[in-house]
C-alpha positions in Angstrom: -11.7 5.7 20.8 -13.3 3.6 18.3 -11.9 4.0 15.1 -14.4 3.9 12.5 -16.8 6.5 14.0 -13.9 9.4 13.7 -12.2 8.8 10.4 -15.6 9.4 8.1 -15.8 12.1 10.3 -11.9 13.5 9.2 -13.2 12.5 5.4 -16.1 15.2 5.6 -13.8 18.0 7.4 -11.2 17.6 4.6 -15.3 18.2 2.2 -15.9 20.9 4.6 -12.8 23.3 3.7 -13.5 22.1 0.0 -16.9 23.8 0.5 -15.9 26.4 2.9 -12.4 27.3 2.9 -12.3 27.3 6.5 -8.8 26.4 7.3 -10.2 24.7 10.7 -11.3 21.8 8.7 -8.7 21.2 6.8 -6.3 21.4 10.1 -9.0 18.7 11.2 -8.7 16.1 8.4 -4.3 17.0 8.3 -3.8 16.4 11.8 -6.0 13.4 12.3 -3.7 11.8 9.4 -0.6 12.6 10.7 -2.1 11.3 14.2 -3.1 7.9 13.1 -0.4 7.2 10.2 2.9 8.0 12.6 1.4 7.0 15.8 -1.1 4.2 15.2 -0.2 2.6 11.9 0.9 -1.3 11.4 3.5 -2.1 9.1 0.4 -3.6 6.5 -1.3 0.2 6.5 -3.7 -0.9 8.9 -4.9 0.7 12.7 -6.9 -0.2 15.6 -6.9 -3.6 17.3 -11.0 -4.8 18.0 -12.2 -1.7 16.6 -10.1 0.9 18.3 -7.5 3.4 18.8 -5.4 1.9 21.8 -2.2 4.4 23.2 -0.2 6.1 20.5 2.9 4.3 19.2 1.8 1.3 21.1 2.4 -1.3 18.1 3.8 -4.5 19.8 1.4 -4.6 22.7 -1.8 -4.9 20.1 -0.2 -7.4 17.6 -3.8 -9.5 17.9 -6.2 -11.6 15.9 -8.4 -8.7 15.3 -5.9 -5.5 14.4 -6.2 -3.6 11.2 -10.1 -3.6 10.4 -11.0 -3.1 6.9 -13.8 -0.1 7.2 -11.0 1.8 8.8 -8.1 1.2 5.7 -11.1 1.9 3.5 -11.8 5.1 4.5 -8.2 5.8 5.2 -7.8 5.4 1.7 -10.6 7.9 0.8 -9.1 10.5 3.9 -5.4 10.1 1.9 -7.1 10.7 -1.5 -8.8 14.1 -0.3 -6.1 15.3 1.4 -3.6 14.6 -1.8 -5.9 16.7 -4.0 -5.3 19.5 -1.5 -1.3 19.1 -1.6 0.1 17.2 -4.7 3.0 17.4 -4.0 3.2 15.3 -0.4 4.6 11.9 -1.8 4.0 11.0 2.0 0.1 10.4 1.4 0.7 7.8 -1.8 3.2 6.3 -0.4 0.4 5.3 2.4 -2.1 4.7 -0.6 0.1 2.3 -2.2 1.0 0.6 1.4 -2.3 -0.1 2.7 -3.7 -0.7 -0.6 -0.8 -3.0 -2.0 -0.9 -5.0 1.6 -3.7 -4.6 3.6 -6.5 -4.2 1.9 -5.1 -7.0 -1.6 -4.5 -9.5 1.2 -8.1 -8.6 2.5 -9.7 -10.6 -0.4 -9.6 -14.6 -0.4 -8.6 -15.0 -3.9 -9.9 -18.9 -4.0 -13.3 -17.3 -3.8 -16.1 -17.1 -6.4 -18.0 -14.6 -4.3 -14.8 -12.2 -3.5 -15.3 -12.7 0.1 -13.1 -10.9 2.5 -11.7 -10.8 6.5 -12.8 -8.5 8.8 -9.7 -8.0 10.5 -5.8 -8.5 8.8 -4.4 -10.8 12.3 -0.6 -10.1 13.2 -0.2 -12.2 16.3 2.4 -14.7 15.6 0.6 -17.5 14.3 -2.1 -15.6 12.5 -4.2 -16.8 9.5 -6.6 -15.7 7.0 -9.2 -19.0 6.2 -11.8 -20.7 7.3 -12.9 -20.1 11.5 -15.3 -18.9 13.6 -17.7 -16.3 12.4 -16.2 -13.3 14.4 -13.0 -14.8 14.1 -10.0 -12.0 13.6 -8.8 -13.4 10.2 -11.7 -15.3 9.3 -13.6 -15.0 5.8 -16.8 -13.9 5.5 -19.9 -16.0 3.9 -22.5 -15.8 1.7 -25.4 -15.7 4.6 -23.7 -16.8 7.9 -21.5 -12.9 8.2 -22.9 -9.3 8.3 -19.5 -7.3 9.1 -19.6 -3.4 8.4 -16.4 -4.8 6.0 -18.9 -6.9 3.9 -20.7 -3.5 2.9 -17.9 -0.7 3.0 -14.5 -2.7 3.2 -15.5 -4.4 0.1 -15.6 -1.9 -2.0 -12.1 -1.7 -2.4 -12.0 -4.2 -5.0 -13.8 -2.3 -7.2 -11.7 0.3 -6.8 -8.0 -0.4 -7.9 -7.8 2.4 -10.5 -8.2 4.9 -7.7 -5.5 7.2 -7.3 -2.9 5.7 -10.0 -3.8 8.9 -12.3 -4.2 12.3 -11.6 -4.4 15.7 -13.7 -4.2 19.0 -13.3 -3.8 22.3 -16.1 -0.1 21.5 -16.6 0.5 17.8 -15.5 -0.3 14.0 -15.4 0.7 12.6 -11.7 1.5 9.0 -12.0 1.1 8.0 -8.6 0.9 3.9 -8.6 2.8 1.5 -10.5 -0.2 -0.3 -11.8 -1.3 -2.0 -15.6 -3.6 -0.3 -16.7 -4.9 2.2 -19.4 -5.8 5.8 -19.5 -8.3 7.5 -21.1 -7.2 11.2 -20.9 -10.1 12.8 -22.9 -8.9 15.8 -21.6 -5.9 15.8 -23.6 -7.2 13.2 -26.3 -4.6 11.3 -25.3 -4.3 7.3 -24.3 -1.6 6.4 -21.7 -0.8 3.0 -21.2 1.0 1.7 -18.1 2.7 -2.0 -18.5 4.5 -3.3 -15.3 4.4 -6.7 -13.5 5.7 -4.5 -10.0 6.1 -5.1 -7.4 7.3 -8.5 -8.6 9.5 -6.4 -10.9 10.9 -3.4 -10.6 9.9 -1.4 -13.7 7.3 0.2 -15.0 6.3 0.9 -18.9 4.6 4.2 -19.6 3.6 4.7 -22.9 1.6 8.2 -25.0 -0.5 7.8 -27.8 -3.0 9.3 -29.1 -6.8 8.8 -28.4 -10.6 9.8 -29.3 -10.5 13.7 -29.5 -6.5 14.2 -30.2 -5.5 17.9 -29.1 -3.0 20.0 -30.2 -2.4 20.9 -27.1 -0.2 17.6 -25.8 2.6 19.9 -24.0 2.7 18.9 -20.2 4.6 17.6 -17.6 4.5 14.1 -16.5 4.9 13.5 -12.9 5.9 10.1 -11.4 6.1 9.6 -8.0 9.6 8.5 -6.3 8.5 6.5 -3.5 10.7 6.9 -0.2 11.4 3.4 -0.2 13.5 3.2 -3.2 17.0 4.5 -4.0 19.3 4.7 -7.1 15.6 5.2 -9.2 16.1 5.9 -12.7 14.3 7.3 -16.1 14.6 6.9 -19.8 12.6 8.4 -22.4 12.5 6.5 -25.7 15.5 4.4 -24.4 17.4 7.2 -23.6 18.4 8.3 -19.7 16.8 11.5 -18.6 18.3 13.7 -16.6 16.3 15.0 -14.2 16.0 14.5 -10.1 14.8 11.1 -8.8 14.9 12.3 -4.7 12.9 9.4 -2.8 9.8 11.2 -1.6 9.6 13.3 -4.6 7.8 13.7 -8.1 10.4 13.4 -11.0 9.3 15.8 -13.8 9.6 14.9 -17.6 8.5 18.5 -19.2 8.1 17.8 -23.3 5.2 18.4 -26.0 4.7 14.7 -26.6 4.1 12.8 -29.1 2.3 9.2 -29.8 5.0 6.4 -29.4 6.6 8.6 -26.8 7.7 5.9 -23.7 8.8 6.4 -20.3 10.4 3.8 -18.5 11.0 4.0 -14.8 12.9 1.6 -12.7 12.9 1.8 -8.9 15.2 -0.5 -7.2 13.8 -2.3 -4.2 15.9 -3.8 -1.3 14.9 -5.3 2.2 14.3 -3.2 5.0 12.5 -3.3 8.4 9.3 -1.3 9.5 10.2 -1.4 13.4 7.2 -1.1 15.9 7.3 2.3 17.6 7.0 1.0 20.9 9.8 -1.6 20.0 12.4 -1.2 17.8 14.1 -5.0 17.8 10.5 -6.2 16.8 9.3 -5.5 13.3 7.8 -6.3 10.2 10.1 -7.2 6.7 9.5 -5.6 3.1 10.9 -5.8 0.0 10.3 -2.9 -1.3 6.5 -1.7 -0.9 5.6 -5.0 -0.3 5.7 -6.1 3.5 6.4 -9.9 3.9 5.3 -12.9 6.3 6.9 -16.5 7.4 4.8 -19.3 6.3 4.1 -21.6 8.9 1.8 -23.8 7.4 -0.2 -25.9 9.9 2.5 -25.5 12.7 1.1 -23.6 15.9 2.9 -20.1 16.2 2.3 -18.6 19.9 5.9 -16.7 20.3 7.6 -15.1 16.7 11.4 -16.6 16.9 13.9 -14.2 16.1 15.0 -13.4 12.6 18.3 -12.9 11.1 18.4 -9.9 8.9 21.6 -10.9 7.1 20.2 -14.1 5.9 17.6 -12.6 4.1 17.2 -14.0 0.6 14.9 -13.4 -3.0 14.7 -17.3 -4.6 12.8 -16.4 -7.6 13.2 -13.2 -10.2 9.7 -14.1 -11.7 7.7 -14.5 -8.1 7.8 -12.8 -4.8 9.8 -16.1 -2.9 11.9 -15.0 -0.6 13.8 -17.2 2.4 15.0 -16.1 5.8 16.5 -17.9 9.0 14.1 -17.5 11.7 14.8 -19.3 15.1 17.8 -21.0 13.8 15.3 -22.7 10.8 14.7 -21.9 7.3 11.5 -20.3 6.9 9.6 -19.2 3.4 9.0 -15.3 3.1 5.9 -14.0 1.4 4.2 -11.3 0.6 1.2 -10.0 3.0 -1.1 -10.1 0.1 -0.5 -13.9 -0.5 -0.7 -15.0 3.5 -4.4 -16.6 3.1 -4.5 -20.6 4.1 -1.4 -20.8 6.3 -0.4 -19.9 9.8 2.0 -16.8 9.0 4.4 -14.6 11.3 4.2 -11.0 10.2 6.2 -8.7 12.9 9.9 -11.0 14.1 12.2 -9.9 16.7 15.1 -8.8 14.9 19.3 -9.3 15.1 21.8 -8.5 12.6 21.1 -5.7 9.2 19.5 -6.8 6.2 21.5 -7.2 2.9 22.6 -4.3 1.2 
């Protein structure tokens, strides 16, 4: 099926049971998620390899030059954001947010350029590159005059839209859903909520209350911050002080208070290596560190066949980047993240031997 002609179709159900309340649609836009996300997902958050759905689960037969089209992430993205509104408490669905978003679609952008150009497909063949190549090229950037990719007018927009999704409000509560700098507004409340964090370089985020244009006596809520699945051991303090309260990956952790300005959360979630197997092959995947899914630079060097990595000798070799080294093929090879993959030859999914650090 082609890809991008049934997920704006999965958006409007999910708008259809918003108008309607038929629970058809709703079923529609849920199942359709659960579909493509379990059974059609790469590691990166993307789906679809030239444009389609191929088989279900079947990852390691289309790791190609042309897999994970933007459009589709893109209005992934807006499918996930609907379908949150309509259960806030699924971590699963901003935990996809942050994946495709974080990888996918921040590695879609060539950060060298001055008119924010951007790849029509994210390649994961071994040996695949983001640059300079032939106009329809799977990793290829897109030009001022000499490209007219559906991504140019729909993928694109995605970089205009990074605040999406990190906040969210209902009568009783502020989500925090990403771990993102940035600064809130809450007019509602006539409050100001500031966010400070370097993640996922660092592990911790800075949240901080004060008060803003319309102050209201009314500044009793509960914060919400997501507990991503792939951390463990996460942790709170408010004012410097540990909270007590449950930090269950896949979760919201709940700080109920009447606040105050000056009030700061800080929130540390630990991040480790792990694997995100293909379905269809579990000794082949992709490696993260944390949220953020890594590649082997190659540089120049031709990469037709990945070379098996070993787990164990998985390493971070800087606290202040994302660096990282692995031994791949009985060689040294420099991990980085998705995001940063543009002007080299890169390895995303490895065969696999061994267990990552613990």
């Amino acid at each position: 099926m082609h890809a991008n002609t049934n997920i704006p179709k999965w958006i409007g159900a999910a708008r259809e049971y918003k108008a309607t309340g038929t629970a058809r649609y709703h079923a529609i836009a849920k199942n359709a998620w659960d579909i493509v996300i379990n059974a059609h997902t790469y590691a990166i958050g993307g789906n679809s390899q030239a444009e389609h759905f191929r088989p279900p689960n079947a990852i390691s037969a289309y790791l190609a030059k042309d897999t994970a089209e933007s459009c589709n992430s893109y209005n992934m993205l807006k499918l996930t954001r609907e379908l949150w509104t309509l259960d806030p408490t699924n971590v699963a669905y901003v935990d996809f947010y942050e994946r495709a978003v974080l990888n996918q679609m921040l590695g879609q952008q060539d950060p060298h350029s001055a008119h924010g150009h951007v790849t029509y497909f994210s390649s994961l063949n071994p040996g695949g590159a983001r640059g300079v190549g032939p106009a329809w090229g799977g990793g290829t950037w897109s030009t001022d005059y000499a490209s007219f990719w559906c991504c140019q007018g729909t993928g694109v927009e995605t970089h205009t839209k990074f605040m999406d999704s990190v906040y969210f409000y209902d009568a009783d509560s502020l989500y925090i859903n990403l771990f993102t700098p940035t600064v809130l507004t809450w007019s509602q409340r006539g409050l100001t909520v500031t966010q400070s964090t370097s993640f996922p370089i660092t592990d911790t985020s800075t949240i901080k209350i004060s008060s803003g244009p319309g102050a209201s006596a009314n500044s009793t809520f509960t914060l919400k911050i997501r507990i991503p699945t792939w951390t463990s051991g996460a942790s709170l303090a408010l004012n410097g002080a540990a909270v007590t309260t449950a930090t269950t990956p896949g979760s919201y952790a709940s700080i109920s208070r009447s606040w105050t300005a000056g009030d700061t959360v800080t929130v540390t979630l630990p991040m480790k290596f792990r694997t995100v197997p293909a379905n269809d092959k579990r000794d082949l995947a992709a490696i993260a560190y944390g949220p953020t899914v890594l590649v082997g630079n190659y540089g120049s060097r031709t990469v037709s066949t990945a070379p098996t990595l070993t787990l164990d000798s998985l390493r971070r070799t800087s606290e202040t980047t994302l660096a990282f080294s692995a031994t791949a093929g009985g060689s040294t090879v420099t991990m980085v993240p998705f995001f940063e993959g543009q002007g080299f030859n890169y390895v995303t999914y490895f065969p696999i031997t061994g267990a990552v650090p613990s």
